[in-house]
mmCIF file of the C-alpha atoms, coordinates in Angstrom:
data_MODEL
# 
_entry.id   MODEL 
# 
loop_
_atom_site.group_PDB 
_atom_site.id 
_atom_site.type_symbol 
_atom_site.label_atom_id 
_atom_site.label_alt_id 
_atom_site.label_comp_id 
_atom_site.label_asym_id 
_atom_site.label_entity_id 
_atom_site.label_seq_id 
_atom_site.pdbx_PDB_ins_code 
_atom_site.Cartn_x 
_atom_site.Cartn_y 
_atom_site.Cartn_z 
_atom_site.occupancy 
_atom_site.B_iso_or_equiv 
_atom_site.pdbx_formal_charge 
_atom_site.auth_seq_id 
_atom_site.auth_comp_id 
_atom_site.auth_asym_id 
_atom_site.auth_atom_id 
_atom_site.pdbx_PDB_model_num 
ATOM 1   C CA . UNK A 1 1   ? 0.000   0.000  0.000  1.00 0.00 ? 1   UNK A CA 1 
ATOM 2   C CA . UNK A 1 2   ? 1.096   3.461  -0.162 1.00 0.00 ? 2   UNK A CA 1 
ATOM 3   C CA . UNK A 1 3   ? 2.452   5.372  2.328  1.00 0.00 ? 3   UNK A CA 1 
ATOM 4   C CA . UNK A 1 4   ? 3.192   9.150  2.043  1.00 0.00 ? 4   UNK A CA 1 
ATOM 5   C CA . UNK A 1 5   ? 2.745   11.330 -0.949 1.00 0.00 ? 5   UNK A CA 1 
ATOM 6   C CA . UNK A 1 6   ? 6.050   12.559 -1.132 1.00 0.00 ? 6   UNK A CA 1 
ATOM 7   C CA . UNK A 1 7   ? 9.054   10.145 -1.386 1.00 0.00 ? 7   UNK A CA 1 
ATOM 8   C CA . UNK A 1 8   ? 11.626  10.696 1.616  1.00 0.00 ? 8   UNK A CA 1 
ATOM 9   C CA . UNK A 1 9   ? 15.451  11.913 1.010  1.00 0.00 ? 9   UNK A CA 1 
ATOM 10  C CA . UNK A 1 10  ? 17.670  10.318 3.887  1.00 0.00 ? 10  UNK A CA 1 
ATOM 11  C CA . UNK A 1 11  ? 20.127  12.456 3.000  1.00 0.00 ? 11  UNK A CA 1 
ATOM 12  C CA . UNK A 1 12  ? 18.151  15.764 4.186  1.00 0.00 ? 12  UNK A CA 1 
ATOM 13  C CA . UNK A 1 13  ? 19.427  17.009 7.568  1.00 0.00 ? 13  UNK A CA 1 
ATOM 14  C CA . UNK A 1 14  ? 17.327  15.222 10.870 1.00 0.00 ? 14  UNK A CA 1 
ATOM 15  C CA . UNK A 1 15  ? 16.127  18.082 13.549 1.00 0.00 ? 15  UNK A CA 1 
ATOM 16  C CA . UNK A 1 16  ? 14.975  16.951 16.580 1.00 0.00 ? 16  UNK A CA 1 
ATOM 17  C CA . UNK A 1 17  ? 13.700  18.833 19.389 1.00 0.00 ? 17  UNK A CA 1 
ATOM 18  C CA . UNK A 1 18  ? 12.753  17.834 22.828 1.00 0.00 ? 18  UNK A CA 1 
ATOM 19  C CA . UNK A 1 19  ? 12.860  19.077 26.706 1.00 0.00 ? 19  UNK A CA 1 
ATOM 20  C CA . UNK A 1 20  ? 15.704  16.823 27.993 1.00 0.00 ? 20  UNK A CA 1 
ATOM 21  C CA . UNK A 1 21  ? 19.043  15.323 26.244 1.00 0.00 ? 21  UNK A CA 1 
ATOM 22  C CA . UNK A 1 22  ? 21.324  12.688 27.674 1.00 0.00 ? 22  UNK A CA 1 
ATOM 23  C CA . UNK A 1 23  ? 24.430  12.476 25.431 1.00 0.00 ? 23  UNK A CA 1 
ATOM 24  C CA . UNK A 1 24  ? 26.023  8.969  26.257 1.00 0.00 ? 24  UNK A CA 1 
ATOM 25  C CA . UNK A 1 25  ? 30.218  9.745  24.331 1.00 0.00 ? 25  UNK A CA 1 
ATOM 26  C CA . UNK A 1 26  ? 31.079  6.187  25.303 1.00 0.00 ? 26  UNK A CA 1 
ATOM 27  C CA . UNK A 1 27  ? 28.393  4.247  23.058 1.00 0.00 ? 27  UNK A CA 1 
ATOM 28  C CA . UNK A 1 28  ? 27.656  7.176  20.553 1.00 0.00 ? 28  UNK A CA 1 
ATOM 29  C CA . UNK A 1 29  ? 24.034  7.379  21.623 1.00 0.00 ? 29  UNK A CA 1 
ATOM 30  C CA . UNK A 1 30  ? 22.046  10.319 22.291 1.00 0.00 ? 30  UNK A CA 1 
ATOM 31  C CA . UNK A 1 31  ? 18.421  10.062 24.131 1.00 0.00 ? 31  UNK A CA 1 
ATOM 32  C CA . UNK A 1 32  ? 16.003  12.336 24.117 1.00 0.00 ? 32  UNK A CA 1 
ATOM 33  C CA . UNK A 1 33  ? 13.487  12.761 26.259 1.00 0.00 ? 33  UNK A CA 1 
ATOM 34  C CA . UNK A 1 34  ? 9.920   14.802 26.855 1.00 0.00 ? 34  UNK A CA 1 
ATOM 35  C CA . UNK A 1 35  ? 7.891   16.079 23.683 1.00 0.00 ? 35  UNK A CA 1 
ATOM 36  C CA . UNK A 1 36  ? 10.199  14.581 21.191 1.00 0.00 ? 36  UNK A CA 1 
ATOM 37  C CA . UNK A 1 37  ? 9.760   15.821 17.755 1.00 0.00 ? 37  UNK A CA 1 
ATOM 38  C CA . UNK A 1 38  ? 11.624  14.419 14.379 1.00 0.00 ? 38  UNK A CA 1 
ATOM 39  C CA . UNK A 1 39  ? 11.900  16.183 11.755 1.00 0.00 ? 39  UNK A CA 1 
ATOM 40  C CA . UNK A 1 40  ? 13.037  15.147 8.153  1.00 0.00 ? 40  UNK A CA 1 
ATOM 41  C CA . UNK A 1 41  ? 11.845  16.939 4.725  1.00 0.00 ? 41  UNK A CA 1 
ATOM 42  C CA . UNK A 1 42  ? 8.556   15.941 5.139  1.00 0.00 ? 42  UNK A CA 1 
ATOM 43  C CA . UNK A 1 43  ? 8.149   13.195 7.432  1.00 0.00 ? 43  UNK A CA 1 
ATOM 44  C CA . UNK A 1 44  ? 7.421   13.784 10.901 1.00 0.00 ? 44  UNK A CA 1 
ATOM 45  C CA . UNK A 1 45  ? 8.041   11.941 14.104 1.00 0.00 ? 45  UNK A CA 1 
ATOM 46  C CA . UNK A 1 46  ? 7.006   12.772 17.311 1.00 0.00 ? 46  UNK A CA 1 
ATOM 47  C CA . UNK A 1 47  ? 6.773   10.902 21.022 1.00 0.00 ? 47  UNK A CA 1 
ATOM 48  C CA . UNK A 1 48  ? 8.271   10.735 24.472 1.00 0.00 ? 48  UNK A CA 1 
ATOM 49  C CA . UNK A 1 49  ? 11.788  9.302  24.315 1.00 0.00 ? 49  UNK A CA 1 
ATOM 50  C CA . UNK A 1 50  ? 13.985  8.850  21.280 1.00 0.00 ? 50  UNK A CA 1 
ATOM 51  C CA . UNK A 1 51  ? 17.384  7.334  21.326 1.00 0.00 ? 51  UNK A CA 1 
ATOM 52  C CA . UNK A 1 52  ? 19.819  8.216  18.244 1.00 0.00 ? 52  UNK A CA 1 
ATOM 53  C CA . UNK A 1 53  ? 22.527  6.143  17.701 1.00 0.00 ? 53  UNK A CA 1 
ATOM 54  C CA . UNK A 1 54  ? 24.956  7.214  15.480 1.00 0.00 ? 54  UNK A CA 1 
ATOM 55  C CA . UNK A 1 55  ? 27.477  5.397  13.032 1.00 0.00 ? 55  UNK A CA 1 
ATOM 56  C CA . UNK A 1 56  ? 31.031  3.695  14.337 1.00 0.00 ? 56  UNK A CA 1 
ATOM 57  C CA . UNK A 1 57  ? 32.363  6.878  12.672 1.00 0.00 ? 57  UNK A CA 1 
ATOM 58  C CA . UNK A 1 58  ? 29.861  9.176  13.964 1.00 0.00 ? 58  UNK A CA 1 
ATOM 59  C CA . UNK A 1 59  ? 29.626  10.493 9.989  1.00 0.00 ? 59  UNK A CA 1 
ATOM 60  C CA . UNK A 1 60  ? 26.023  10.490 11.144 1.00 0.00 ? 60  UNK A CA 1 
ATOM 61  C CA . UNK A 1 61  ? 23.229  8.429  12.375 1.00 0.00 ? 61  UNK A CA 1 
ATOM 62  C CA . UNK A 1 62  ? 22.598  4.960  12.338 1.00 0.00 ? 62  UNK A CA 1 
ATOM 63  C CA . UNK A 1 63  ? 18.946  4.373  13.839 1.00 0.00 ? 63  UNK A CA 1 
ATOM 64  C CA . UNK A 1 64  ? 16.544  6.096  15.809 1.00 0.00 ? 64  UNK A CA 1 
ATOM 65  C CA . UNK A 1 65  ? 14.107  4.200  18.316 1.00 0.00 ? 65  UNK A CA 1 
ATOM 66  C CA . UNK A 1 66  ? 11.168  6.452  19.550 1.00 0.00 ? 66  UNK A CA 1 
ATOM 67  C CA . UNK A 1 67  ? 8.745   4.670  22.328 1.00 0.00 ? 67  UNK A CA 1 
ATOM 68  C CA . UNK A 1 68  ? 5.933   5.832  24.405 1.00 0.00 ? 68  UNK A CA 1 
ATOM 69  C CA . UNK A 1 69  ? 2.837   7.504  22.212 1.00 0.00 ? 69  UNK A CA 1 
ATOM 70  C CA . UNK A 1 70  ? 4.482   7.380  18.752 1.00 0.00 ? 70  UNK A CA 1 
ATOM 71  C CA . UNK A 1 71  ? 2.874   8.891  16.143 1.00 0.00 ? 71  UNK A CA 1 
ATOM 72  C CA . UNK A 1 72  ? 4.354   8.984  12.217 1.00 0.00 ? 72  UNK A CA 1 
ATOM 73  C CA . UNK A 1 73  ? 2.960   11.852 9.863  1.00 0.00 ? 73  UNK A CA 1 
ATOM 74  C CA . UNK A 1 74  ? 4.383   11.692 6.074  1.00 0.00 ? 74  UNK A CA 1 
ATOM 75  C CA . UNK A 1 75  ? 1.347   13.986 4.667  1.00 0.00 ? 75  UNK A CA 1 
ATOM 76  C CA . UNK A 1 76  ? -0.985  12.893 3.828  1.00 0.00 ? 76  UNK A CA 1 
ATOM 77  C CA . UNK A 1 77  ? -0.931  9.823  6.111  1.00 0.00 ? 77  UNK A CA 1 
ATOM 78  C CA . UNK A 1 78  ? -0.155  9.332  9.763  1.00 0.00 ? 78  UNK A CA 1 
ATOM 79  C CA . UNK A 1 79  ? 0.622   6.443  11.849 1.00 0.00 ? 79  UNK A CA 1 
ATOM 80  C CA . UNK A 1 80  ? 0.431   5.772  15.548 1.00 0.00 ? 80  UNK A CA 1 
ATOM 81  C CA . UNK A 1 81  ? 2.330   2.818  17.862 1.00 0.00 ? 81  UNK A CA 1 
ATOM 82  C CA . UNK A 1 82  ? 4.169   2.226  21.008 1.00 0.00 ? 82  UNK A CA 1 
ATOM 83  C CA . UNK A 1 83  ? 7.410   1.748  19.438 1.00 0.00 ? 83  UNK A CA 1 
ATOM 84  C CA . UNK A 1 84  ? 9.322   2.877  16.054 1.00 0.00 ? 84  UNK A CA 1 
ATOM 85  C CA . UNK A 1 85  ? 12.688  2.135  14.670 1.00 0.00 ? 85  UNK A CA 1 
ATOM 86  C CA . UNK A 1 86  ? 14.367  4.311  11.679 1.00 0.00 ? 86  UNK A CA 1 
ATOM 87  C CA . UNK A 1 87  ? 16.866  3.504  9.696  1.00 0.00 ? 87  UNK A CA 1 
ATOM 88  C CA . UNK A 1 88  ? 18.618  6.293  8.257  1.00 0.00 ? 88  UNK A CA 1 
ATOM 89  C CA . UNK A 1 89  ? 19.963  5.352  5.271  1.00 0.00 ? 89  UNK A CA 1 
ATOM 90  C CA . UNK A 1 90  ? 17.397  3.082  4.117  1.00 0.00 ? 90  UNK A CA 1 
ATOM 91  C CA . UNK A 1 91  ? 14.874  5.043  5.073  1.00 0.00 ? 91  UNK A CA 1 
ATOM 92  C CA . UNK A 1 92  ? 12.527  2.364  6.630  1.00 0.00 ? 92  UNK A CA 1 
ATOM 93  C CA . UNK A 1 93  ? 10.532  2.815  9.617  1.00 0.00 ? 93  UNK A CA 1 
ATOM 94  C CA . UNK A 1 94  ? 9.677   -0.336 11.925 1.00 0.00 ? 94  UNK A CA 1 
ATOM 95  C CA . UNK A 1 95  ? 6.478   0.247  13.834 1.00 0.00 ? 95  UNK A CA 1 
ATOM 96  C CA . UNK A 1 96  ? 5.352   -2.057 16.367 1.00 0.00 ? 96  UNK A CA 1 
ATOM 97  C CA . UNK A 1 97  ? 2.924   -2.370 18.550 1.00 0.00 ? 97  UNK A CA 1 
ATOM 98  C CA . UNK A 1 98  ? -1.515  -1.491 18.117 1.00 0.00 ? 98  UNK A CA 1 
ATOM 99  C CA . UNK A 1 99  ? -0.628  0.737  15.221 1.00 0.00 ? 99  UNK A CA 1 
ATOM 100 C CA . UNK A 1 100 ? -2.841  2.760  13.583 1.00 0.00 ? 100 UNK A CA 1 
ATOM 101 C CA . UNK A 1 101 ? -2.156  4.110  10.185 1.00 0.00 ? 101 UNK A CA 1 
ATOM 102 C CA . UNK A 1 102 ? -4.527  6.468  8.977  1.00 0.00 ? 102 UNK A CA 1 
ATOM 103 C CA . UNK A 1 103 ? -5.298  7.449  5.576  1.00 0.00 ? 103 UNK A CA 1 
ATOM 104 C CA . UNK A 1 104 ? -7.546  10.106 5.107  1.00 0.00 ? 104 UNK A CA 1 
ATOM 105 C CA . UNK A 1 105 ? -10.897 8.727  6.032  1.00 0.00 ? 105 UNK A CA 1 
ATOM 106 C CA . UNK A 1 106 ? -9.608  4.960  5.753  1.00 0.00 ? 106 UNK A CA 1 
ATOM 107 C CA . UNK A 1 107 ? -8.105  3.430  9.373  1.00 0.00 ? 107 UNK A CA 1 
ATOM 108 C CA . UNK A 1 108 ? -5.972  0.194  9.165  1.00 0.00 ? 108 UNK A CA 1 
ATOM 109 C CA . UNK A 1 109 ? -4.648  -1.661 12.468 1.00 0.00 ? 109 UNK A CA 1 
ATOM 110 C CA . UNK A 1 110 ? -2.327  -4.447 13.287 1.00 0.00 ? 110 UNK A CA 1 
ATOM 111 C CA . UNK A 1 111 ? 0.586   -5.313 15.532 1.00 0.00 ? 111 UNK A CA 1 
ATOM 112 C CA . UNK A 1 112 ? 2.972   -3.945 12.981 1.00 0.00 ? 112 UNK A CA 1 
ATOM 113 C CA . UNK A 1 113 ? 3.794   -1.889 10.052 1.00 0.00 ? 113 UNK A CA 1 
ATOM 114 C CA . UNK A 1 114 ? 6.980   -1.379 7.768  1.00 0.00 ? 114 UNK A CA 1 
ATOM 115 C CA . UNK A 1 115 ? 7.077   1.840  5.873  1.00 0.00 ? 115 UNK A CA 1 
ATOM 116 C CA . UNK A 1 116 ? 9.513   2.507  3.317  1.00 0.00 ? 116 UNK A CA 1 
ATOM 117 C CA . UNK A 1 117 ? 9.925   6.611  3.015  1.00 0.00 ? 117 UNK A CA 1 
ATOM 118 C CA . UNK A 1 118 ? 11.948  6.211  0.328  1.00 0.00 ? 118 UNK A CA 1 
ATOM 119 C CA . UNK A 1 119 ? 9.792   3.723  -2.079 1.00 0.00 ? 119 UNK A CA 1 
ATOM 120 C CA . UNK A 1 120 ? 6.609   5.555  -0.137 1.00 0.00 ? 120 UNK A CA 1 
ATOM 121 C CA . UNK A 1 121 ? 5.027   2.213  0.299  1.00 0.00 ? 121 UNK A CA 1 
ATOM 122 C CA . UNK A 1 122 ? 3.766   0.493  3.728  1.00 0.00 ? 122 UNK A CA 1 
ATOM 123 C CA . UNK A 1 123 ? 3.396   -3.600 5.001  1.00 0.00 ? 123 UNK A CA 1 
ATOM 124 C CA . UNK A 1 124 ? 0.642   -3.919 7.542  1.00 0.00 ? 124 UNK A CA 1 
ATOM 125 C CA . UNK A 1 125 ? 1.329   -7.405 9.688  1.00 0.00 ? 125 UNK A CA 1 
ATOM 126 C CA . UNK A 1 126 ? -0.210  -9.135 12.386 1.00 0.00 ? 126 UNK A CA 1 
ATOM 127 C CA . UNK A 1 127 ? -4.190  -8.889 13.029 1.00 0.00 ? 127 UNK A CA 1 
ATOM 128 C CA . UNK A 1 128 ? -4.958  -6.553 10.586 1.00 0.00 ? 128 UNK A CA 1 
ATOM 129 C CA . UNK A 1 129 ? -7.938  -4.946 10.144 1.00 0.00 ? 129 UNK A CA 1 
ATOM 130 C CA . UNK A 1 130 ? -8.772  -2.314 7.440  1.00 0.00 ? 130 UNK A CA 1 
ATOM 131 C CA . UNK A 1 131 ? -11.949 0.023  7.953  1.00 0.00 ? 131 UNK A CA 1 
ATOM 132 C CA . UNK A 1 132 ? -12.275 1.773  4.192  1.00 0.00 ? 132 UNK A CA 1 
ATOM 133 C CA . UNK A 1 133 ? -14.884 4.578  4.354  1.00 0.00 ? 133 UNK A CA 1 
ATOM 134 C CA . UNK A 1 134 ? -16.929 4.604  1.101  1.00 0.00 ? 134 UNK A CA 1 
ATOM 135 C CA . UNK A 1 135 ? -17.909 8.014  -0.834 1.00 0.00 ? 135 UNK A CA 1 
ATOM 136 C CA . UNK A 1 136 ? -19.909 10.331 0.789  1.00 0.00 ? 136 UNK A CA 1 
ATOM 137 C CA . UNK A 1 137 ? -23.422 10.756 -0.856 1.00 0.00 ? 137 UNK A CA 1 
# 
């Protein structure tokens, strides 16, 4: 299925804002924590704690993981789980856990989804269940 109407560029710079940062120099990780918000071209991530872990070389970042109320916007569609994982240079987002991906008046569920940002294309897996909302008359 699709997944975003633009198609992502990992190479665009990653801002990320938040209320508290724990910079870890002995692992190369970086957590933050409290209103989290991702921000890459387009695509959107926000929720409570993100952890960045960047490359051996630190010539950027590997990975994020985002927990607690996680919610993925690449307009036009949005996503919601209790756990995320981005890869960088691949662009693909792991999102596990009673997510919600929402496109426009269409809802589908399941226990997880794998969006590619790059391809703009989505996997739904695990108990899914698709609600599609028929035209309005």
């Amino acid at each position: 299925m699709a997944f975003g109407a633009v198609k992502a560029d990992p190479s665009l710079p990653v801002e990320v804002t938040s209320e508290k940062l724990n910079v870890n120099q002995e692992d190369g990780s970086a957590e933050f924590l409290g209103n989290v918000i991702v921000i890459q071209g387009e695509m959107r991530l926000t929720a409570e704690r993100v952890l960045v872990i960047y490359k051996e070389d630190r010539s950027g970042i590997e990975r994020m993981e985002a927990t607690e109320d996680v919610v993925l916007i690449s307009p036009p569609d949005a996503a919601e789980g209790d756990w995320a994982e981005y890869t960088i240079d691949s662009g693909v987002i792991v999102m596990k856990g009673n997510v919600l991906l929402t496109q426009g008046p269409s809802t589908i569920t399941g226990d997880q989804m794998d969006a590619d940002l790059t391809a703009g294309t989505a996997t739904m897996i695990g108990n899914v269940k698709t609600i599609l909302q028929q035209g309005q008359n």
